[in-house]
C-alpha positions as CSV (number, residue, x, y, z in Angstrom):
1,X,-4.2,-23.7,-13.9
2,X,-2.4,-22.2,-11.2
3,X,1.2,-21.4,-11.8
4,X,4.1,-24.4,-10.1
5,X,5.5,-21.6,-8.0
6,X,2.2,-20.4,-6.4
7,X,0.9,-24.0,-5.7
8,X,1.9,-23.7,-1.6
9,X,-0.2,-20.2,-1.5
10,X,-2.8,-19.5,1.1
11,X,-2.5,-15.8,2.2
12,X,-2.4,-12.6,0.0
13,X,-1.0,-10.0,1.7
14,X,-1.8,-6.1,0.0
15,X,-0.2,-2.9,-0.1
16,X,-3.3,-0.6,-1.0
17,X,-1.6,2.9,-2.5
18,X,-0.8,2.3,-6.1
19,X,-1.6,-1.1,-5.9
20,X,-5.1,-1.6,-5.5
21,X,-6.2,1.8,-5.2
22,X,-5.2,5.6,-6.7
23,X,-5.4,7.8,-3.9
24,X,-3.0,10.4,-5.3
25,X,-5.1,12.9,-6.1
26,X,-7.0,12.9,-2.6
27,X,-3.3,12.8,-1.0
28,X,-1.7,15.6,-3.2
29,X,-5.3,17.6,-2.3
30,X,-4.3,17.5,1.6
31,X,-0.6,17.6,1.0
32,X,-0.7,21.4,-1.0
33,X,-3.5,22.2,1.2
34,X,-1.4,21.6,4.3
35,X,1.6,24.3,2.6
36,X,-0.6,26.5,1.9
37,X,-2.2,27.1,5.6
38,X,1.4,27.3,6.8
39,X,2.5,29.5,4.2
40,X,4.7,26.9,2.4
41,X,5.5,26.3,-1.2
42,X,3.0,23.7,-3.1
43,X,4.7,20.6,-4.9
44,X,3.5,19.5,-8.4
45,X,1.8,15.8,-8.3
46,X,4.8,14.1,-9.4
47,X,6.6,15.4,-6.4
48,X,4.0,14.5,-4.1
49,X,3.7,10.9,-5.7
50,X,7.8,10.2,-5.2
51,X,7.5,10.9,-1.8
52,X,4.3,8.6,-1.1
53,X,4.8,5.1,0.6
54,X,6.2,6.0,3.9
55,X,3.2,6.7,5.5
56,X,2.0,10.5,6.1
57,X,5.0,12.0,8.3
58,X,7.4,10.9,6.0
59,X,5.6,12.4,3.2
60,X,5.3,15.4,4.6
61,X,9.1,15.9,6.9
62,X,11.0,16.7,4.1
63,X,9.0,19.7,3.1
64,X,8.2,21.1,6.4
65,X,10.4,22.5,9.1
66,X,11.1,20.1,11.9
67,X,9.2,22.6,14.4
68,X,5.9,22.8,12.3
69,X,5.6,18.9,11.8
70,X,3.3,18.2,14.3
71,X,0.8,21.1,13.3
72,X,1.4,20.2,9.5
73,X,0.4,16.6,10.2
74,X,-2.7,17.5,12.1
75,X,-3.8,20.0,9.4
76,X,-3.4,16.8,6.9
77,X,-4.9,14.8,9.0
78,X,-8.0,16.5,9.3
79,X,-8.2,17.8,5.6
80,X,-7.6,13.5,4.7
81,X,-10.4,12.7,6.5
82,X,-12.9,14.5,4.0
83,X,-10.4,14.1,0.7
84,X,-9.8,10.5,1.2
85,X,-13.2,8.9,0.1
86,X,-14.0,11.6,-2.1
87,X,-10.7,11.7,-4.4
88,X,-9.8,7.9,-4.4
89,X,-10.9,5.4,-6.9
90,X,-10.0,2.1,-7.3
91,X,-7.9,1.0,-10.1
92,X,-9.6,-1.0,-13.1
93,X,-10.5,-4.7,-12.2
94,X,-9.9,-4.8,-8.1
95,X,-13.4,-5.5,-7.0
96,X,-13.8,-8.5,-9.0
97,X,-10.0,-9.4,-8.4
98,X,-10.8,-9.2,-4.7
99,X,-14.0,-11.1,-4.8
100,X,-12.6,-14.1,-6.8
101,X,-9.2,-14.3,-4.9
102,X,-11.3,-14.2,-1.5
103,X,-12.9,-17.2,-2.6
104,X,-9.6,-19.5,-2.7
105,X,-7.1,-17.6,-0.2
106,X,-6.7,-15.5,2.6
107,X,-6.3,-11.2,2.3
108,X,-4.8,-9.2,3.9
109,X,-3.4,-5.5,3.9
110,X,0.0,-4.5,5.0
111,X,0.6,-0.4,4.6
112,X,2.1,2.2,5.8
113,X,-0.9,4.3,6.2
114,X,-2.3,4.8,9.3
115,X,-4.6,2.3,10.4
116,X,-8.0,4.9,10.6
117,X,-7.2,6.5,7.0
118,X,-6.5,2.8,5.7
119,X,-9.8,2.0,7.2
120,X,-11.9,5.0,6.0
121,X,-10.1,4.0,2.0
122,X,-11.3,0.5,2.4
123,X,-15.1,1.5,3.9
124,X,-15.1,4.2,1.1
125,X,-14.7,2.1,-1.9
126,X,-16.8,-0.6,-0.4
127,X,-13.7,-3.5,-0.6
128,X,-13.3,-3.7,3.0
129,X,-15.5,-7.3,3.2
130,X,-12.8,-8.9,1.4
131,X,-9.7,-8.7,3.9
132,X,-9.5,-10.6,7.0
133,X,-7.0,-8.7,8.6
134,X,-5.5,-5.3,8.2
135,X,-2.2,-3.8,10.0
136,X,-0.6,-0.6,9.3
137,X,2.1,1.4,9.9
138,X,1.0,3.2,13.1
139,X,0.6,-0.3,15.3
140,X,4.4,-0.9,14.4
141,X,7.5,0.0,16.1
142,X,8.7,-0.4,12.9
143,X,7.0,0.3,9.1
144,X,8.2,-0.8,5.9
145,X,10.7,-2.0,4.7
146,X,11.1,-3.5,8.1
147,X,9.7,-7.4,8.0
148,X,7.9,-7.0,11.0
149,X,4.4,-6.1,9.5
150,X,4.6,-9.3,6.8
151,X,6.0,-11.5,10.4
152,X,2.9,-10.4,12.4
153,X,0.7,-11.0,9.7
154,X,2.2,-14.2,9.1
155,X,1.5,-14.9,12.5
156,X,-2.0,-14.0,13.1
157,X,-2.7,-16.5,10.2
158,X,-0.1,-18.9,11.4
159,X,1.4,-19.5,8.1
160,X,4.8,-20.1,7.0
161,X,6.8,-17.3,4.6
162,X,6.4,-19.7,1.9
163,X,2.5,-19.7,1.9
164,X,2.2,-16.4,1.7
165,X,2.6,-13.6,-1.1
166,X,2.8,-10.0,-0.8
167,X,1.6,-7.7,-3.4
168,X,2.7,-4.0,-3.6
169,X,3.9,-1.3,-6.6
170,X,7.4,0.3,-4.8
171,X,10.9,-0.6,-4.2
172,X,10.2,-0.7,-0.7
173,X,7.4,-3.6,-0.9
174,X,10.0,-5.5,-2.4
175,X,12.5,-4.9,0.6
176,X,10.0,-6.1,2.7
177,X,9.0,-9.1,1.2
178,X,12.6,-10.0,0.5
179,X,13.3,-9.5,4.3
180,X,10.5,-11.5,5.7
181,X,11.5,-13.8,2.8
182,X,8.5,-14.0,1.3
183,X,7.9,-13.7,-2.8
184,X,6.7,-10.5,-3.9
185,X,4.5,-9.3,-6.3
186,X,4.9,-5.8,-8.0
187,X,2.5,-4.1,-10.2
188,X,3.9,-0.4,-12.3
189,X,1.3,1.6,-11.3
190,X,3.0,3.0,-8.0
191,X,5.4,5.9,-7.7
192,X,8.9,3.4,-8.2
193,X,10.1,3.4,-11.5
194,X,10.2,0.1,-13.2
195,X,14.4,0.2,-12.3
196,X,14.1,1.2,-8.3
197,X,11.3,-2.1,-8.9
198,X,14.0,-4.2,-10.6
199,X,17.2,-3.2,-8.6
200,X,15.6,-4.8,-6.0
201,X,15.0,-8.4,-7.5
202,X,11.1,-8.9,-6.8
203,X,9.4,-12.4,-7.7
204,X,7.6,-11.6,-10.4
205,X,6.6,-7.8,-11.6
206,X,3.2,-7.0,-13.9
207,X,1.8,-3.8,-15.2
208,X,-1.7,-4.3,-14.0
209,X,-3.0,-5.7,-11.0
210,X,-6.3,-7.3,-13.3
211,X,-2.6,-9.9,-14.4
212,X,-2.7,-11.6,-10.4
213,X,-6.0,-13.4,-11.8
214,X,-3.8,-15.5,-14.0
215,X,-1.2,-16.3,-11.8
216,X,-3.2,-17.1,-8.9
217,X,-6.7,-18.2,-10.2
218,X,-7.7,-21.4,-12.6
């Protein structure tokens, strides 16, 4: 049975880095790549993984010099486009989880990664059939933790906050949701400890995304 509080639910809205999909190793393959063809330092993965969630130029700004942005993001760019679907794996139990959730509610994806990498992720792993709309980072004025990408989406499906959920794995999915007031979801498999997670007071937190089944399937 479908839990009291998710009875009004008719949209899930999806982060997809560390949430549905481990794309870490693909990203810390462009991001040391990048350093190394402008004569930079490498990070370990655990650097690279705290800094993931703000989409690319944020991930890369703190660690490059202000004048070499642009040619570092190009160089990532480029490099992405081959790592992407060959270093990214889905995490255990998100195919079926998308299939049977598809079958009850709306999906969507809400991420700060730009909108063509997003899209080569999703054609990659073969999950990109289940969402009915996808907006990322690049399309808004402003990404997340700004509302405005859970408002649009709200909008496209003409829903109400209160219909929709929005599942992610960082502190920063949290502010969101909590900003477009809509409940949130968080899973511990993203790059926010579980107390960044909890300072931030999300609906409901679980360590594996295979746990949504139960809350939002009979």
């Amino acid at each position: 049975m479908i839990t009291t509080s998710f009875n009004n639910i008719k949209l899930v809205i999806f982060d997809l880095d560390g949430t549905l999909i481990d794309a870490y190793e693909a990203i810390e393959s462009s991001f040391n790549f990048t350093m190394k063809k402008l004569g930079l330092p490498t990070k370990s993965k655990s650097v690279i993984k705290r800094a993931v969630g703000w989409g690319d130029k944020k991930l890369l700004s703190p660690f490059v010099p202000k004048k070499a942005l642009n040619s570092a993001l190009r160089i990532y760019r480029a490099h992405h486009r081959e790592s992407l679907p060959k270093k990214s794996r889905l995490f255990s139990g998100v195919r079926k989880l998308l299939g049977r959730l598809s079958s009850r509610y709306h999906l969507a994806v809400a991420s700060n990664r730009p909108t063509r990498f997003s899209k080569i992720i999703l054609k990659a792993l073969n999950i990109n059939k289940y969402f009915s709309f996808l907006l990322c980072g690049d399309r808004l004025k402003r990404g997340k933790p700004h509302p405005e990408i859970l408002r649009k989406i709200l909008r496209y499906f003409r829903m109400q906050h209160d219909e929709a959920i929005y599942v992610g794995d960082m502190a920063i999915d949290v502010q969101t949701a909590n900003s477009a007031k809509i409940k949130s979801i968080i899973v511990t498999t993203g790059s926010s400890s579980l107390y960044e997670i909890k300072r931030e007071a999300p609906y409901q937190i679980i360590s594996n995304i295979k746990q949504l089944e139960k809350l939002l399937i009979t």
